[in-house]
N, C-alpha and C positions, 0 to 999 in steps of 0.2 A: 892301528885304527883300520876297523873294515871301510870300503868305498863306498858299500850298498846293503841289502838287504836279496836275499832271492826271489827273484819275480812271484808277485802275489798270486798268480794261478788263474784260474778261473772256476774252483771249486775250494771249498772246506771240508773238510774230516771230520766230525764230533764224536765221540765216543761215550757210551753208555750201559748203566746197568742192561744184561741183558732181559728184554722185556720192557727195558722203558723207552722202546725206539717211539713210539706212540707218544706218548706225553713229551719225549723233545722235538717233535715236528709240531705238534700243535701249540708247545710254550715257543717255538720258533717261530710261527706264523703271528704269535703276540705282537714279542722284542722282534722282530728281525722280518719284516714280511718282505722285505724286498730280494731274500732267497728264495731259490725255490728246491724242493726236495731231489734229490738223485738217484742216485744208489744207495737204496738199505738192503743191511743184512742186520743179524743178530749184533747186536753191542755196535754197531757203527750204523753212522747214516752220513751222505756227502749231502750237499748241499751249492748248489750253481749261484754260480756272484754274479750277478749285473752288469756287464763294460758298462764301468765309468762309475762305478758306486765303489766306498768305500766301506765294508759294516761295521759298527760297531765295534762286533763280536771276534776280528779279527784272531785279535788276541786274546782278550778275557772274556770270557762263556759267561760275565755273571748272569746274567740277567736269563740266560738259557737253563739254570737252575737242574738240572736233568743230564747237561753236559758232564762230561769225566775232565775232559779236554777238547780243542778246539786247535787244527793246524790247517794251515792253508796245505791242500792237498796237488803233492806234485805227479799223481794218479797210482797207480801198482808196478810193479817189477816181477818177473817169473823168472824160473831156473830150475833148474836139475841138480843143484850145486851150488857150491856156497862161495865160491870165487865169479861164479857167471851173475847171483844175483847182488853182490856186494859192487862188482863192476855197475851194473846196472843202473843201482842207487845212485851213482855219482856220476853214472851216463844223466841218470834225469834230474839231479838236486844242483848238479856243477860245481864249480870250486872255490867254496867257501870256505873261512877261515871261522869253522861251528865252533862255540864255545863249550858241545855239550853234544852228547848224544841220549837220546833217549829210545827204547826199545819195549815195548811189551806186549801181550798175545791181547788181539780183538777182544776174546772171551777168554776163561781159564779152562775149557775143553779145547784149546786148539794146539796144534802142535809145532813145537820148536823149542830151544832156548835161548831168552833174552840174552842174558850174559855171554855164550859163546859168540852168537850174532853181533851185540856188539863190540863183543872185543876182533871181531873180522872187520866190521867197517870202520875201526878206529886203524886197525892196520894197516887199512884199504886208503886211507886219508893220506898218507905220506908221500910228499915232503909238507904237508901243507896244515898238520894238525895241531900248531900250536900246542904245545904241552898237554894234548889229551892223553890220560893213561888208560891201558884194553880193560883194566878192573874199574867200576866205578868206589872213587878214591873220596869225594868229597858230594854233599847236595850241590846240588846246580844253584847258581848264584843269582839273585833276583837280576834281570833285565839282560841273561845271556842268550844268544842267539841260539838255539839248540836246534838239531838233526834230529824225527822223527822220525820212527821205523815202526808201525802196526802190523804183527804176526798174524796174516790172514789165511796162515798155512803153514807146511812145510819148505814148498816149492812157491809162495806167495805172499808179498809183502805190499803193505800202503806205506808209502812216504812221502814226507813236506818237511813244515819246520813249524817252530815258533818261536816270541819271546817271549822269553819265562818271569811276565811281568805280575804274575802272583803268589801266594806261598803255594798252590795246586799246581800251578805252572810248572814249577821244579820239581816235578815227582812223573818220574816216564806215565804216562796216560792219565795223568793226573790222579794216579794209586795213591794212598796215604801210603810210604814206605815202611810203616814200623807194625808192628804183628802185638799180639795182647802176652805181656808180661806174664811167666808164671804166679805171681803174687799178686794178680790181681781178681777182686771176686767175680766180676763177669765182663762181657765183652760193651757196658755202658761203660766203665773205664775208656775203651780203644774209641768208642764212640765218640766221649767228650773232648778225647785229650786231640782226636782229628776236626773236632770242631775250633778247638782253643788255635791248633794251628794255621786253619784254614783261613780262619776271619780275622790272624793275629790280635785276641782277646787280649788282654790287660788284666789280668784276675789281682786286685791288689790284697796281698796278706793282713787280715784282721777284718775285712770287711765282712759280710754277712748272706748267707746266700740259704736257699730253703729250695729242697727238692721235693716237688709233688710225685709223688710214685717209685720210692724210695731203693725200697728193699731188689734184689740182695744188697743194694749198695755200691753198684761199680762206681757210678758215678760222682758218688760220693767220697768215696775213697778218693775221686781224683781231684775232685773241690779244697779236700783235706788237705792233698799233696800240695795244691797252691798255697796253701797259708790260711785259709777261709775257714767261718767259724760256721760251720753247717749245721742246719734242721733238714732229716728227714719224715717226709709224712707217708705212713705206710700201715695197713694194718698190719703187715706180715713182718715178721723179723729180718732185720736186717745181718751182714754176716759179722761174726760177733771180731773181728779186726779192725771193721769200722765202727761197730757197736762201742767199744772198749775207746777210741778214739780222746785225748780230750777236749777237743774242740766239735763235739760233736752230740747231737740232742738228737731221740725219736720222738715223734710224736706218734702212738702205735693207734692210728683212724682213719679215715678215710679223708680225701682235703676238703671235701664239701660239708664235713660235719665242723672244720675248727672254723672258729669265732672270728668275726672279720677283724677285733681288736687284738688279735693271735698275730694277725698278718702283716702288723706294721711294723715299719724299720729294716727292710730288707735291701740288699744290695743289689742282688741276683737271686733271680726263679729260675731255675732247671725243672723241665720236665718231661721225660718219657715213661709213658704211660702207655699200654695196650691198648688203647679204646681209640672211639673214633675220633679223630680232629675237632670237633664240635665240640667234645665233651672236655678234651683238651682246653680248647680255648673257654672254654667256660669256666675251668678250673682257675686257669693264670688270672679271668680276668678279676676274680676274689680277690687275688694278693693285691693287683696294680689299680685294686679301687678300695684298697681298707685305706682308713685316716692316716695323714701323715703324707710325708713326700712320699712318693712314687718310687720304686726298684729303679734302678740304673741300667739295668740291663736285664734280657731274657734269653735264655737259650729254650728253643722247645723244638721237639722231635713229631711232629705227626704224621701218623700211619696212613697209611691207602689201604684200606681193604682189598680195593680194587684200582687199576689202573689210572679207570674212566676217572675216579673221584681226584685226578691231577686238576682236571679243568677248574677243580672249584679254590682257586689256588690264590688268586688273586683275592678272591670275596675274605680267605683267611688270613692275607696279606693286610686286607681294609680294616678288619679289627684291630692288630696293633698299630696300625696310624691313626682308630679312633683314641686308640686310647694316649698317643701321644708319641708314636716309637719307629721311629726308622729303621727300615727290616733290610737282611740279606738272607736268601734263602740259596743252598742246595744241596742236593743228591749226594749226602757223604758215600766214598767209597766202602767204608768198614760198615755200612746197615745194609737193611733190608727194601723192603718197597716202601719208602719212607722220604718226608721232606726233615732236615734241619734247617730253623727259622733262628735267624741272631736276631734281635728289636734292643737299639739302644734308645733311651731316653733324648726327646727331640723340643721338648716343651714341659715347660713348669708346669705343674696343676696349682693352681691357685683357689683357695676357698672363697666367695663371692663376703666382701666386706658386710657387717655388722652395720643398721643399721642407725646412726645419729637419733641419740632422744633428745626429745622437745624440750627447751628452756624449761628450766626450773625444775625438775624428773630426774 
């Protein structure tokens, strides 16, 4: 049993696609305005804590939706050498009994290697590393204390800590660890399946689920993989291994052309679509207003054309609470300038009673 926790700092780390340092200061000023901004660079921004405030966000970034990851920041370390900054690290983090170390590059142009780094500061822990092994041996286990290293160079490193109290928690900078399967038709497969981990979905097998914007069919393919009896809607063909599939239907059209009596009985709407967010949610909201109970759940990916169009994030958040669905949104690691939006069903829709005819009628 640890004593403590390592002193909370007086700054946080966040880490970010590069390019969306923008959109997480200003969804930071939403959730969290009692930080104020720091040091940014490309894919990191720090952020100054308040004496005497506790944030939220300490731990879990959700609500910063744009975060990769969130560590209380124990400042930078420099060196010439990899024993002067390994020392370093544990000149400024002190001696903790980490359950965990986590290691990766700010960006993916910057230089160094995770692996060899941390298999030095796993070294550099002795006597006191409790059964850490130099190769990462297993995922990091939800609620472990973990040692954060941000490669902001060769000669320059950020480090803190966190607790890995989410399934993003456990993945060094909050990366999805797994890479796109040779056998799968496109990178909407890598997409969903870091969506399904992220928000720990429940996909239950035989249920029903319909994807707007189908084709090639990553996604689909991975709906398949859960047990799910999938509709794709797509003019373009899909690839013919999910084609061929048997639990699986195209509908080869556009989704604003099928019939709203098409769209009932569904379990799950997936949809990533090229176009704008608007057109997005205009799409879902066909399915989750044809007759019949309401979807259970939606997974939807919408695009930013551009940056700025992050602000309008909330207003597309307020759609699926009109329509009854409590959302989590964000910034998967495997896309592009993009939100993922989870909206689980939060309220019954009820049809307004029929009404009483008059004696004797």
């Amino acid at each position: 049993m640890r004593s403590m926790h390592p002193p909370r700092g007086d700054f946080l780390l966040a880490t970010c696609q590069g390019g969306a340092e923008t959109a997480l200061v200003a969804r930071q000023q939403v959730v969290q305005p009692e930080l104020s901004r720091a040091v940014w660079r490309r894919g990191a921004v720090t952020f100054r804590v308040p004496a005497g405030e506790t944030p939220a966000a300490l731990h879990t970034p959700a609500g910063l939706v744009f975060a990769r990851t969130v560590i209380h920041s124990c400042g930078q370390v420099t060196g010439t050498d990899m024993a002067t900054l390994v020392g370093a690290v544990h000149d400024r983090t002190g001696a903790y009994a980490w359950d965990d170390i986590h290691v990766w590059p700010r960006e993916p142009r910057v230089e160094g290697d995770p692996a060899v780094i941390r298999a030095a500061l796993v070294a550099g822990l002795d006597p006191i590393r409790r059964g850490l092994v130099p190769t990462v041996a297993a995922p990091t286990r939800l609620g472990a204390l973990v040692l954060d290293c941000a490669i902001d160079g060769p000669d320059r490193w950020w480090v803190g800590w966190h607790v890995a109290d989410t399934p993003s928690g456990a993945w060094p900078g909050g990366m999805y660890p797994h890479g796109l399967p040779a056998d799968k038709v496109s990178r909407a497969w890598l997409k969903l399946d870091e969506a399904i981990a992220t928000f720990a979905l429940a996909l239950e097998p035989g249920k029903r689920a319909i994807e707007l914007g189908a084709a090639p069919g990553g996604a689909c393919q991975r709906l398949l993989e859960a047990g799910l009896l999938v509709t794709g809607i797509d003019p373009a063909l899909v690839d013919d291994q999910v084609a061929r599939h048997p639990n699986f239907t195209q509908w080869r059209m556009r989704a604003r052309d099928v019939k709203l009596r098409q769209l009932r009985g569904f379990d799950w709407v997936v949809a990533d679509m090229n176009i704008d967010p608007k057109s997005t949610l205009d799409a879902i909201e066909r399915v989750v207003s044809a007759p019949g109970t309401p979807p259970r759940g939606i997974i939807a990916t919408l695009k930013l054309p551009t940056w700025s169009r992050a602000a309008e994030l909330p207003e597309w958040l307020a759609r699926f609470a009109g329509w009854g669905y409590t959302t989590r949104a964000r910034q998967l690691s495997t896309g592009g300038r993009e939100i993922c939006v989870v909206a689980e069903r939060t309220t019954v829709r009820r049809r307004p009673p029929r009404a009483t005819p008059p004696p004797g009628r």
